[in-house]
PASETI-732196 format. One record per residue (C-alpha): residue number from 0; residue in one letter; x, y, z. Coordinates in Angstrom, 1 decimal. Layout:
PASETI-732196
+-----+--------+--------+--------+--------+
! num ! residu !     xx !     yy !     zz !
+-----+--------+--------+--------+--------+
! NUM !      A !      X !      Y !      Z !
...
+-----+--------+--------+--------+--------+
END
This chain:
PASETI-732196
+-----+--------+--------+--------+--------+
! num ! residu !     xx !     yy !     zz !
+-----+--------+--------+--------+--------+
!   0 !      X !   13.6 !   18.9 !   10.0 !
!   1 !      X !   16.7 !   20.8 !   10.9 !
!   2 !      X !   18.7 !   17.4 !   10.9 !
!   3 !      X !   18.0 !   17.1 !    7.1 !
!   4 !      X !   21.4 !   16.8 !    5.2 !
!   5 !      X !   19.9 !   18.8 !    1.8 !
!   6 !      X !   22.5 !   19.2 !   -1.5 !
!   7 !      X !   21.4 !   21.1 !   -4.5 !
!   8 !      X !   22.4 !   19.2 !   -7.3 !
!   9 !      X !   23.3 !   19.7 !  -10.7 !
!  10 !      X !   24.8 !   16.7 !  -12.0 !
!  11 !      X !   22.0 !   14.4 !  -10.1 !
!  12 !      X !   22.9 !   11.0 !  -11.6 !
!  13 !      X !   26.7 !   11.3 !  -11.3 !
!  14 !      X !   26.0 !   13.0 !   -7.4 !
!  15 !      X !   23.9 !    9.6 !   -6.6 !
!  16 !      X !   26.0 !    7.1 !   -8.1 !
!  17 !      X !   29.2 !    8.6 !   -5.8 !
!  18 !      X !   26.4 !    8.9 !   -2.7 !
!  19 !      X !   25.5 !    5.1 !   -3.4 !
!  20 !      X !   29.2 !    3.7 !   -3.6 !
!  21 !      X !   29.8 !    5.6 !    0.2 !
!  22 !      X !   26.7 !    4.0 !    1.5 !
!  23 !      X !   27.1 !    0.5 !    0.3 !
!  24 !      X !   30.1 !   -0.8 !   -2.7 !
!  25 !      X !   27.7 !   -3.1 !   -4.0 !
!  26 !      X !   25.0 !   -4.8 !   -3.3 !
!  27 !      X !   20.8 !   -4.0 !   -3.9 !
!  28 !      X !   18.8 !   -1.4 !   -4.1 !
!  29 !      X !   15.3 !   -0.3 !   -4.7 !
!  30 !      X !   14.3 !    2.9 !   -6.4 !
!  31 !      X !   10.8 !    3.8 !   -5.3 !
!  32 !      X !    8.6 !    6.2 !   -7.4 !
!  33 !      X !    5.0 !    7.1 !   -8.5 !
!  34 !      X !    4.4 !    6.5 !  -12.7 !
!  35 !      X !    4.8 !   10.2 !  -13.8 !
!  36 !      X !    8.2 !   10.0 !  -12.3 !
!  37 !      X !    9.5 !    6.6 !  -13.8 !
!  38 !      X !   11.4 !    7.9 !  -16.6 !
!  39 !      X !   12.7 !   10.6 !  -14.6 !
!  40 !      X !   13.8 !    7.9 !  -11.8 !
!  41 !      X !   15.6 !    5.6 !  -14.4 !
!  42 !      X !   17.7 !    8.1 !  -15.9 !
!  43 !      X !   18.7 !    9.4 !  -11.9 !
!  44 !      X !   20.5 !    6.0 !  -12.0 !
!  45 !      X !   22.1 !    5.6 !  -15.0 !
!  46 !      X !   25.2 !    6.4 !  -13.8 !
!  47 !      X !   25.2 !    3.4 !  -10.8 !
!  48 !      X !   26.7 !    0.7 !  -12.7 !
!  49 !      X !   24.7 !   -2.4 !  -13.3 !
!  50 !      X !   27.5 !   -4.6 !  -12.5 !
!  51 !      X !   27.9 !   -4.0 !   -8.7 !
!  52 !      X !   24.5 !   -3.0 !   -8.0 !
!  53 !      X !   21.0 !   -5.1 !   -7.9 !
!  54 !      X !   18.5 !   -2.6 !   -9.0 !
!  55 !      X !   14.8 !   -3.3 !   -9.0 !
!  56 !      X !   11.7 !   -0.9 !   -8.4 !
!  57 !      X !    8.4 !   -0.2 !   -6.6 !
!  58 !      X !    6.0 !    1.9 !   -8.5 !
!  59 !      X !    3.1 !    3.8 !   -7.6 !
!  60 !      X !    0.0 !    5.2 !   -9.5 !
!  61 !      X !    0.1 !    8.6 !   -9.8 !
!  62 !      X !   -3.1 !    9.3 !   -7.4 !
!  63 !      X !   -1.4 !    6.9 !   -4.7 !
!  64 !      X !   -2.0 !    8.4 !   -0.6 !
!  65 !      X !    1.1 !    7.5 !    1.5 !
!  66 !      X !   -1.2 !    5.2 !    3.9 !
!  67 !      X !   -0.6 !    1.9 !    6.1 !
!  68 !      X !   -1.5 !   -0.2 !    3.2 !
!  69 !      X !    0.6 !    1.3 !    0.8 !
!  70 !      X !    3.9 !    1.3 !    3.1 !
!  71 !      X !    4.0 !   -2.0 !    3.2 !
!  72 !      X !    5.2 !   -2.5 !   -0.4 !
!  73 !      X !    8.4 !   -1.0 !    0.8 !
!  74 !      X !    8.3 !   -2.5 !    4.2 !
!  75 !      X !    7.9 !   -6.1 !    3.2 !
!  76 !      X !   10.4 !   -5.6 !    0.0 !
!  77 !      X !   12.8 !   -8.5 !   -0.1 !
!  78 !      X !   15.2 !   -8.4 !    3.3 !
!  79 !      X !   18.3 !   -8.1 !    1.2 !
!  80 !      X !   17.7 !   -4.8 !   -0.3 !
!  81 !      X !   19.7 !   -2.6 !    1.8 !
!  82 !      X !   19.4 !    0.7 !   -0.1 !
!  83 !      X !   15.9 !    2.4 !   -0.7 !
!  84 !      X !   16.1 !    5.6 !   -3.6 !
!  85 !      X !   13.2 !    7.6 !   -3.7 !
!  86 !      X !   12.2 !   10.0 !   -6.2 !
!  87 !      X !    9.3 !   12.5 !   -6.5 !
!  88 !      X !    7.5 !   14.9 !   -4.5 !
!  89 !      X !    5.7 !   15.0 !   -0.7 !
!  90 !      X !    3.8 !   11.4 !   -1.0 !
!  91 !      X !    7.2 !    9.5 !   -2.1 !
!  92 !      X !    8.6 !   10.9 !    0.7 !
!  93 !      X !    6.6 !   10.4 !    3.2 !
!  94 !      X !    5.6 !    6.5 !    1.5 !
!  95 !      X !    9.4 !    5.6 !    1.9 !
!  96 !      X !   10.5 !    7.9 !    5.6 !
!  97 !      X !    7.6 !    5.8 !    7.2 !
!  98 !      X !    8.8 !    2.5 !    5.4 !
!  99 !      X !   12.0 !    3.0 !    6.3 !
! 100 !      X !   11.3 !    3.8 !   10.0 !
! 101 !      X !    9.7 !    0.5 !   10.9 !
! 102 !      X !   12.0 !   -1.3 !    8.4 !
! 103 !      X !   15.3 !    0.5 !    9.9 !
! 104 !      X !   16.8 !    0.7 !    6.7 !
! 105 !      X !   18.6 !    3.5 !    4.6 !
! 106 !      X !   17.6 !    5.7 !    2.6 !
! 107 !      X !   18.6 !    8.3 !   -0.5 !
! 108 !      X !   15.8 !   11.3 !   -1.3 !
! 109 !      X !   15.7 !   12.6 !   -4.9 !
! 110 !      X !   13.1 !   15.4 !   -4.6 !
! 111 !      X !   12.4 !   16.3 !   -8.8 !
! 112 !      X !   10.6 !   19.7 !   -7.3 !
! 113 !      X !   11.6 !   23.2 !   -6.2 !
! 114 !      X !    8.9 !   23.0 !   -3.7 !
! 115 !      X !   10.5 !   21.5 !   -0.7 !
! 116 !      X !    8.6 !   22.2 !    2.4 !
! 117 !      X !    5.9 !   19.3 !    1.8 !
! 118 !      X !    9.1 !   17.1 !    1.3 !
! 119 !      X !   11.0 !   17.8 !    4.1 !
! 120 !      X !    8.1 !   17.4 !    6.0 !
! 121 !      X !    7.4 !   14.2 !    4.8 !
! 122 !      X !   11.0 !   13.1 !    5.9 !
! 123 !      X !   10.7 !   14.6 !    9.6 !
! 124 !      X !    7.4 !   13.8 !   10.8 !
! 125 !      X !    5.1 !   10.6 !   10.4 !
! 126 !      X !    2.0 !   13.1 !    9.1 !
! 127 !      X !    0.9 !   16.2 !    9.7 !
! 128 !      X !   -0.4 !   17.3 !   12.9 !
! 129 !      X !    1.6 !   14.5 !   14.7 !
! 130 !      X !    5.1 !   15.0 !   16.3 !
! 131 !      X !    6.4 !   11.5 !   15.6 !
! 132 !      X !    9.6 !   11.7 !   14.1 !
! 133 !      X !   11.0 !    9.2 !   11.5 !
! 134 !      X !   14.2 !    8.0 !   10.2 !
! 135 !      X !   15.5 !   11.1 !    8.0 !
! 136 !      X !   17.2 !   10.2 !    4.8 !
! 137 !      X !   21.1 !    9.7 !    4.3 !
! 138 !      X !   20.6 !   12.9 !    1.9 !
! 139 !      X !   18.2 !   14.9 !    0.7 !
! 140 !      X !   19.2 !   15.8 !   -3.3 !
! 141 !      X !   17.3 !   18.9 !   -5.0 !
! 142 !      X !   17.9 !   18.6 !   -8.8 !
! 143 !      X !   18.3 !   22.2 !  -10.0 !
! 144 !      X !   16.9 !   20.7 !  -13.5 !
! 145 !      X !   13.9 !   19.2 !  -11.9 !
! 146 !      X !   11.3 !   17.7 !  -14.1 !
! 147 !      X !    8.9 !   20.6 !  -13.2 !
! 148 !      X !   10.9 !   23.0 !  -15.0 !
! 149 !      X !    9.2 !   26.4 !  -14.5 !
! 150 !      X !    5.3 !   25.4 !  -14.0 !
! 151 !      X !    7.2 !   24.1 !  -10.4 !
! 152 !      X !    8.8 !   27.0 !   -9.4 !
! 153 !      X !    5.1 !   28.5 !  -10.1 !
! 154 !      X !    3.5 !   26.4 !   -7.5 !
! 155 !      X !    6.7 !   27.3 !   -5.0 !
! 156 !      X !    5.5 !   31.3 !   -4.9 !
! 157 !      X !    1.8 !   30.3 !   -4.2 !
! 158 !      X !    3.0 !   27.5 !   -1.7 !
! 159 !      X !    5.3 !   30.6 !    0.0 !
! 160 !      X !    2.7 !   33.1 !   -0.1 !
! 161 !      X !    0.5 !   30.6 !    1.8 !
! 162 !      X !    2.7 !   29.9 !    4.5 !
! 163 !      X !    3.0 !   34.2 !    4.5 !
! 164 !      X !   -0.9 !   33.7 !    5.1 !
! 165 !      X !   -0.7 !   30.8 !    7.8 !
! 166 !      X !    1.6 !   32.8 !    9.8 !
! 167 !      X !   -0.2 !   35.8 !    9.5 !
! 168 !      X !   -3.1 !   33.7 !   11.2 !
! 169 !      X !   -1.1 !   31.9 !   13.9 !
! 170 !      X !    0.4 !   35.4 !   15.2 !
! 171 !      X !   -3.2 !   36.4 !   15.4 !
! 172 !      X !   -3.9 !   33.2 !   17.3 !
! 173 !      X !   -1.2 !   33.4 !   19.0 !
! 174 !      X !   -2.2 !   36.9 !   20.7 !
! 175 !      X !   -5.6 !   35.5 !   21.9 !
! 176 !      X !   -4.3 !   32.3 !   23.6 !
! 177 !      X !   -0.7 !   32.2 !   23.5 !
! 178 !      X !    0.0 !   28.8 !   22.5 !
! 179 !      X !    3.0 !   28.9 !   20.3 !
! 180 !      X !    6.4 !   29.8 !   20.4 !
! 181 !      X !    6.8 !   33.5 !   19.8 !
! 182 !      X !   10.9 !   32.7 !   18.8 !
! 183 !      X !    9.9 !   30.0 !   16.6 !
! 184 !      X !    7.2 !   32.4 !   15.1 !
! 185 !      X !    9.8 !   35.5 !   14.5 !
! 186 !      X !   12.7 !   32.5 !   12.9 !
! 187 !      X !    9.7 !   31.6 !   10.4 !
! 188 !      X !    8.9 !   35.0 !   10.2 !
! 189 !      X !   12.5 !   36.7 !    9.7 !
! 190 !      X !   12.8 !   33.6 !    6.5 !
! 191 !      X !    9.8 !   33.7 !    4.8 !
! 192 !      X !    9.2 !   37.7 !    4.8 !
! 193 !      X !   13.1 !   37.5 !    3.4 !
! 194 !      X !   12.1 !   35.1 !    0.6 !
! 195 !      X !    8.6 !   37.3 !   -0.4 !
! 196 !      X !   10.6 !   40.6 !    0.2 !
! 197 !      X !    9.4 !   43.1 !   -2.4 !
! 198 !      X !    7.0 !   40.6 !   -4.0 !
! 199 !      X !    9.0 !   39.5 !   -6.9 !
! 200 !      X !   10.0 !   35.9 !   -7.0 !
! 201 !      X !   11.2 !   35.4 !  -10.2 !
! 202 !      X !   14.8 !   34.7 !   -9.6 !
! 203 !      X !   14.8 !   30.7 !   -9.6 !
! 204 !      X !   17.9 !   30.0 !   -8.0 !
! 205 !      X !   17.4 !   32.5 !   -4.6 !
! 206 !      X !   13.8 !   31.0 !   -4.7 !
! 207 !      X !   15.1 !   27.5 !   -4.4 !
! 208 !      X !   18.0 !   28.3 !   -1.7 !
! 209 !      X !   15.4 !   30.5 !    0.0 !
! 210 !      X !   12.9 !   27.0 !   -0.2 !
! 211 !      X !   15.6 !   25.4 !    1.5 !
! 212 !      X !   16.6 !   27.3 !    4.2 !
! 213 !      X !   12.4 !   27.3 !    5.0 !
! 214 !      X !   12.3 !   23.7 !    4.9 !
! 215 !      X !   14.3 !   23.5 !    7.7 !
! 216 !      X !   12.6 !   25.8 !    9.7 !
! 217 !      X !   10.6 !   23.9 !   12.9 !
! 218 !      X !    7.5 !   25.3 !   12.9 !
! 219 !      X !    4.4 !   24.1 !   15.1 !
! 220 !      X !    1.7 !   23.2 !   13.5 !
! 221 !      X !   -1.8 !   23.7 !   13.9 !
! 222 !      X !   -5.2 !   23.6 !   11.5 !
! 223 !      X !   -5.3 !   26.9 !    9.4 !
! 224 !      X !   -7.5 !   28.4 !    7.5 !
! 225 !      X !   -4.8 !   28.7 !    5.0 !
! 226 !      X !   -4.8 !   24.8 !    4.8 !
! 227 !      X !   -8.3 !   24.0 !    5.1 !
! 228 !      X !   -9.3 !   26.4 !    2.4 !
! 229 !      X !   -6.9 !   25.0 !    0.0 !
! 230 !      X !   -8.4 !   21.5 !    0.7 !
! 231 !      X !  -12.0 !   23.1 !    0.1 !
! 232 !      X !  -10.7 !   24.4 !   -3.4 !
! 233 !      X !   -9.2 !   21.0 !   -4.3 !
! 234 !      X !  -12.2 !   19.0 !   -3.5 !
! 235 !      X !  -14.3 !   21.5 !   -5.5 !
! 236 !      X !  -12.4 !   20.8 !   -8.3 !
! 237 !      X !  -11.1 !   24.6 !   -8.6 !
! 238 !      X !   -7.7 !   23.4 !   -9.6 !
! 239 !      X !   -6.2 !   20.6 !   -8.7 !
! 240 !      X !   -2.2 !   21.7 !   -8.7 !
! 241 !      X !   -1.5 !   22.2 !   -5.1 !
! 242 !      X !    0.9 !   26.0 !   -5.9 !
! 243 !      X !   -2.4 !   27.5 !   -7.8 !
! 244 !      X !   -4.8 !   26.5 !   -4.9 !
! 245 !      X !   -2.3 !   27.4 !   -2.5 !
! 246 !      X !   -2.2 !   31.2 !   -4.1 !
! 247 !      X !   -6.2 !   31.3 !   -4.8 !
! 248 !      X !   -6.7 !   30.3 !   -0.8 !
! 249 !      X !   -3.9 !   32.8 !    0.3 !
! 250 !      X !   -5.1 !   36.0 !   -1.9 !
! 251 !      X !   -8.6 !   35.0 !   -0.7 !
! 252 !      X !   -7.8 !   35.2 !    3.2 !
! 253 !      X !   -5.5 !   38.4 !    2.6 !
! 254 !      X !   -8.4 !   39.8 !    1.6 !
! 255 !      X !  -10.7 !   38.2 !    4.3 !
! 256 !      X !   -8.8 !   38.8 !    6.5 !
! 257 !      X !   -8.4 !   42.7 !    6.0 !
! 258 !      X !  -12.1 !   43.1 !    6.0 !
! 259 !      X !  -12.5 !   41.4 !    9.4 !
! 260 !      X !   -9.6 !   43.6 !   10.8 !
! 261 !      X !  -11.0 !   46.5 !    9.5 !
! 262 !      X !  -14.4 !   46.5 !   12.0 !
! 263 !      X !  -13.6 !   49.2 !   14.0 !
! 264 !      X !  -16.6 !   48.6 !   16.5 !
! 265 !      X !  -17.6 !   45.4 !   17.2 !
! 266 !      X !  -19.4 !   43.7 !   20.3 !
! 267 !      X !  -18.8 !   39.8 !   20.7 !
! 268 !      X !  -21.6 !   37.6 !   20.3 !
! 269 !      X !  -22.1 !   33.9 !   20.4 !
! 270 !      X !  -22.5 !   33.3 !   16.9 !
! 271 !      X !  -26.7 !   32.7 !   16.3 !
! 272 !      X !  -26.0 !   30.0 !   14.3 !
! 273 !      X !  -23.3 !   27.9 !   13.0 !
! 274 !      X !  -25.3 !   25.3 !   11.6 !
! 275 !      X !  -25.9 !   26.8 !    8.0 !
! 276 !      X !  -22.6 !   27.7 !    7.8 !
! 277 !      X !  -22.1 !   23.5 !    8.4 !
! 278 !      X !  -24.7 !   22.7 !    5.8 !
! 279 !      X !  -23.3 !   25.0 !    3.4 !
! 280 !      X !  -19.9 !   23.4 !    3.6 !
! 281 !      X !  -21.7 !   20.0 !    3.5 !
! 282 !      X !  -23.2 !   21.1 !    0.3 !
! 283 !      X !  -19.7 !   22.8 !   -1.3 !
! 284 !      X !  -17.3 !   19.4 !   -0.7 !
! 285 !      X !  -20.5 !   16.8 !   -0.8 !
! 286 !      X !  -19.7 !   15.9 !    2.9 !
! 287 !      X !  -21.6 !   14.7 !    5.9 !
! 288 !      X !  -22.9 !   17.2 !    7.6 !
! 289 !      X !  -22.9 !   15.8 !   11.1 !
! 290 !      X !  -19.3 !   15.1 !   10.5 !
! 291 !      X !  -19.2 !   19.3 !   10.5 !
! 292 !      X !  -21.2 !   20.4 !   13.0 !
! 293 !      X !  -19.4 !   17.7 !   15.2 !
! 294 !      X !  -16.4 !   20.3 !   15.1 !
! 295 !      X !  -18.2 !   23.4 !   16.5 !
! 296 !      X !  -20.4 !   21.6 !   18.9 !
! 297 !      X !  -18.1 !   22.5 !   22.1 !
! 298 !      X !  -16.7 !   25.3 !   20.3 !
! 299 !      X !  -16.7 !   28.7 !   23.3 !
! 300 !      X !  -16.1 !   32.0 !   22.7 !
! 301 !      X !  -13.9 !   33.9 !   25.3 !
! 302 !      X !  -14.9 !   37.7 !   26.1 !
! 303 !      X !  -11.3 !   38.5 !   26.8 !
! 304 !      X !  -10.5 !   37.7 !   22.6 !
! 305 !      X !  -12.7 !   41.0 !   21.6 !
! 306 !      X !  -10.3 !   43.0 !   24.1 !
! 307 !      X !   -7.4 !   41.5 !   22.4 !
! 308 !      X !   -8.6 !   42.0 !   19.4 !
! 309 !      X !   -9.2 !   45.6 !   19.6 !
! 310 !      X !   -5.8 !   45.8 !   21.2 !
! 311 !      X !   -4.0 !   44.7 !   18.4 !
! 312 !      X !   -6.4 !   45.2 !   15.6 !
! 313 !      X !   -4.9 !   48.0 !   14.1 !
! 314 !      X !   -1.3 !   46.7 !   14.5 !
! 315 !      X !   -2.6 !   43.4 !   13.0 !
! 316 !      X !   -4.8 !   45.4 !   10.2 !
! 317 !      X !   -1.4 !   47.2 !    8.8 !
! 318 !      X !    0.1 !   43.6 !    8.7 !
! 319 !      X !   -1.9 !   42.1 !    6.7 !
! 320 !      X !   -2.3 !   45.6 !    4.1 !
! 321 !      X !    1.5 !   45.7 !    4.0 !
! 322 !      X !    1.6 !   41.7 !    3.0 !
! 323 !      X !   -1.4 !   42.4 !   -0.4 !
! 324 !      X !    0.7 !   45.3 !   -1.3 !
! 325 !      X !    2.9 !   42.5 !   -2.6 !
! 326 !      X !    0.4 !   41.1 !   -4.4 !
! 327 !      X !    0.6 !   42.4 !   -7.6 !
! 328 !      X !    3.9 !   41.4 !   -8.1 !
! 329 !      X !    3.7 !   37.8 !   -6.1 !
! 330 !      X !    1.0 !   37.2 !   -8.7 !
! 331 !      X !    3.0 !   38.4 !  -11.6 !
! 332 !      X !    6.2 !   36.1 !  -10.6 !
! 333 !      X !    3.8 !   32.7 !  -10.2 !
! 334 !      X !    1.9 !   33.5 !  -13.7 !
! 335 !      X !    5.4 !   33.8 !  -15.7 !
! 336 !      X !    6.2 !   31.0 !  -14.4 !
! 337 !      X !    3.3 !   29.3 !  -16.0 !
! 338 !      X !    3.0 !   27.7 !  -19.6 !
! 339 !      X !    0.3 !   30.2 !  -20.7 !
! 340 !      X !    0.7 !   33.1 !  -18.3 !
! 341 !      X !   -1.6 !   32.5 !  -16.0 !
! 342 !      X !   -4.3 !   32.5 !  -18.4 !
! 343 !      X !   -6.0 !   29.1 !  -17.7 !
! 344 !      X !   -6.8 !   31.0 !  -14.0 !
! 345 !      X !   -9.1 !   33.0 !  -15.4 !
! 346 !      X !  -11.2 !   30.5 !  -17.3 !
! 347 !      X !  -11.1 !   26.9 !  -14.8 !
! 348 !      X !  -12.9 !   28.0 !  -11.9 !
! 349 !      X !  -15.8 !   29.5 !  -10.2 !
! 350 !      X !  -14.7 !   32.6 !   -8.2 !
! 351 !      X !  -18.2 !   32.4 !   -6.7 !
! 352 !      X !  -17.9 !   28.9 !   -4.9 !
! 353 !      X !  -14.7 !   30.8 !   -4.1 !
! 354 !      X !  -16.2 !   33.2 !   -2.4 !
! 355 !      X !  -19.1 !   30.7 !   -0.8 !
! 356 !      X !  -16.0 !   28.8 !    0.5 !
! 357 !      X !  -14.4 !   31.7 !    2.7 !
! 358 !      X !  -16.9 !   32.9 !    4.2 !
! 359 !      X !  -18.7 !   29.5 !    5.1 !
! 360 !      X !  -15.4 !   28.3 !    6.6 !
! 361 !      X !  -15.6 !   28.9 !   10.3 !
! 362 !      X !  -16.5 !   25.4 !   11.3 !
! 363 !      X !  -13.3 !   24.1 !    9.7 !
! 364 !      X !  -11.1 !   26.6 !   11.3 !
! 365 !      X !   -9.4 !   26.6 !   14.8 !
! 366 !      X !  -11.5 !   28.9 !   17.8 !
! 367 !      X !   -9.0 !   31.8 !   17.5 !
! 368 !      X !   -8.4 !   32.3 !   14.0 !
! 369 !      X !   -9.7 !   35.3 !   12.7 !
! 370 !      X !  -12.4 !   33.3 !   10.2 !
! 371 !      X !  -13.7 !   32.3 !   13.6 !
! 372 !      X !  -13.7 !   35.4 !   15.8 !
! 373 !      X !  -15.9 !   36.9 !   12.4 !
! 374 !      X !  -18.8 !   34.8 !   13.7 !
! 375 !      X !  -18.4 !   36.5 !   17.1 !
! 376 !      X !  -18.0 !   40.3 !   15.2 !
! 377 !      X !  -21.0 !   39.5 !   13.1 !
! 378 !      X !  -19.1 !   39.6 !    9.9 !
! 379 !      X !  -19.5 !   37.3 !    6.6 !
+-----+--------+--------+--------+--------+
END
């Protein structure tokens, strides 16, 4: 993602009209865009004059999941279109990088949200969990007067503060089997701990430079706890905007997470059995079950992770304290960015399926993660 060219933009139509006429002085172009972003995406050309350029669009329901079927709309577009414009969020992007890989064509990104990690993603890898690139856009525009107005600079604190939490976890992983890079780890480290600093967030336009300097940060990736609750949330229909299940998941491991480090004496045990925990979840997201316990069928437990885990429990422990210190005001800087405060958090969901969630999640998790190595300590 590092070979993203990214502009903040406050004069967004004007920026893309002058972008377009260096690309290409005439000729046609296609603005792709999902419905709730239509509007938006018309008035981000209305300064390319209608005389030179061919516009036409490709619009996608609002729900739409950046598949093989639904690439093909932009890869089988007419052959004379030479310019593709995207506007939106993570699925746009990643709908019209793929496109545009197989159909080698170019490419302008209008992302109309302050949370830009999911997009850049989208433009430098074909999906998560796979390390094929694709073709990265001419330009990557932020509109500093995105669409999403505060409510999107809400979801951008709880998306940082989860990737705080994922971190967190693959540093803990990363001392039981060693398996990612520990430079990588202290550049995402050094960034994101500089964004959260004291906790408060609330100063849009360092949040949004901040956002963009962690977009293009390589990180490795690997299944989280951090990611798999928030998709547990999201299926139970806790809330359904991807910021306030981001911040619900990462204040729920903090605290996890703190109560597992906090075992002072602990013997490792194979875990009696994982099985409930799998028909638990089964019951929680209304999935198969045998599709669970599939994951934890060859899962082993290594006696050398409890003598890790001692070793560096306390360092680990004071880690994790000093990140919910921030809490309080994390918390306070995503709820004034909301409409009503915050408020609706309170009355929308069930902290006890919440609670069912974390501490049934071991099967989705990876071996070393500390929801895992619970099972082992007898915890939850």
């Amino acid at each position: 993602m590092d070979n993203l060219n990214i502009k903040i933009s406050r004069e967004i139509s004007k920026d893309l009209a002058k972008q377009t006429s260096e690309i290409m002085p005439s000729g046609r172009i296609c603005v792709c865009c999902t419905s709730d972003d239509l509007d938006y995406a018309k008035s981000v050309i209305s300064d390319i004059p209608s005389f030179d350029y061919d516009i036409s669009f490709i619009e996608y329901p609002d729900a739409t999941i950046p598949d093989e079927e639904n690439i093909m709309d932009i890869v089988e577009s007419d052959e004379d279109i030479r310019l593709f414009v995207g506007v939106g969020g993570r699925v746009v992007a990643e709908l019209l990088a793929r496109a545009c890989t197989i159909r080698e064509s170019e490419y302008i990104f209008v992302a109309n949200t302050p949370d830009l990690y999911g997009v850049a993603y989208s433009l430098g890898k074909v999906e998560p969990f796979e390390n094929s690139e694709v073709k990265p856009p001419h330009i990557l525009y932020v509109d500093e007067n995105c669409t999403q107005g505060k409510k999107g600079y809400a979801s951008l604190v709880g998306i940082i503060l989860g990737h705080a939490v994922e971190l967190f976890e693959k540093e803990y992983i990363n001392r039981l089997s060693g398996r990612f890079d520990e430079h990588k780890l202290e550049d995402e480290k050094a960034l994101l701990y500089g964004i959260i600093s004291s906790g408060d967030m609330s100063d849009r336009k360092r949040l949004l430079e901040n956002e963009i300097r962690l977009s293009k940060c390589e990180r490795e990736e690997f299944c989280s706890a951090q990611r798999v609750l928030v998709k547990l949330i999201e299926d139970m229909s806790l809330v359904s905007d991807r910021g306030e299940s981001s911040l619900l998941a990462a204040v729920t491991l903090i605290k996890y997470f703190k109560a597992v480090l906090s075992v002072e004496e602990a013997n490792l045990t194979l875990p009696s059995d994982l099985s409930e925990k799998c028909r638990n979840v089964s019951k929680l997201v209304g999935t198969d079950m045998s599709e669970i316990i599939k994951r934890v069928e060859k899962r082993t437990f290594h006696p050398e992770w409890l003598f890790v885990h001692r070793e560096y429990r306390e360092d680990m422990l004071k880690e994790i304290k000093k990140l919910e210190s921030k809490l309080p005001a994390i918390i306070r800087s995503a709820k004034r960015f909301m409409p009503d405060a915050g408020y609706h958090l309170s009355e929308e969901y069930d902290s006890n399926m919440l609670i069912q969630a974390v501490y049934n999640l071991s099967p989705l998790t990876d071996d070393c993660s500390p929801v895992s190595i619970a099972d082992c300590l007898g915890i939850g």
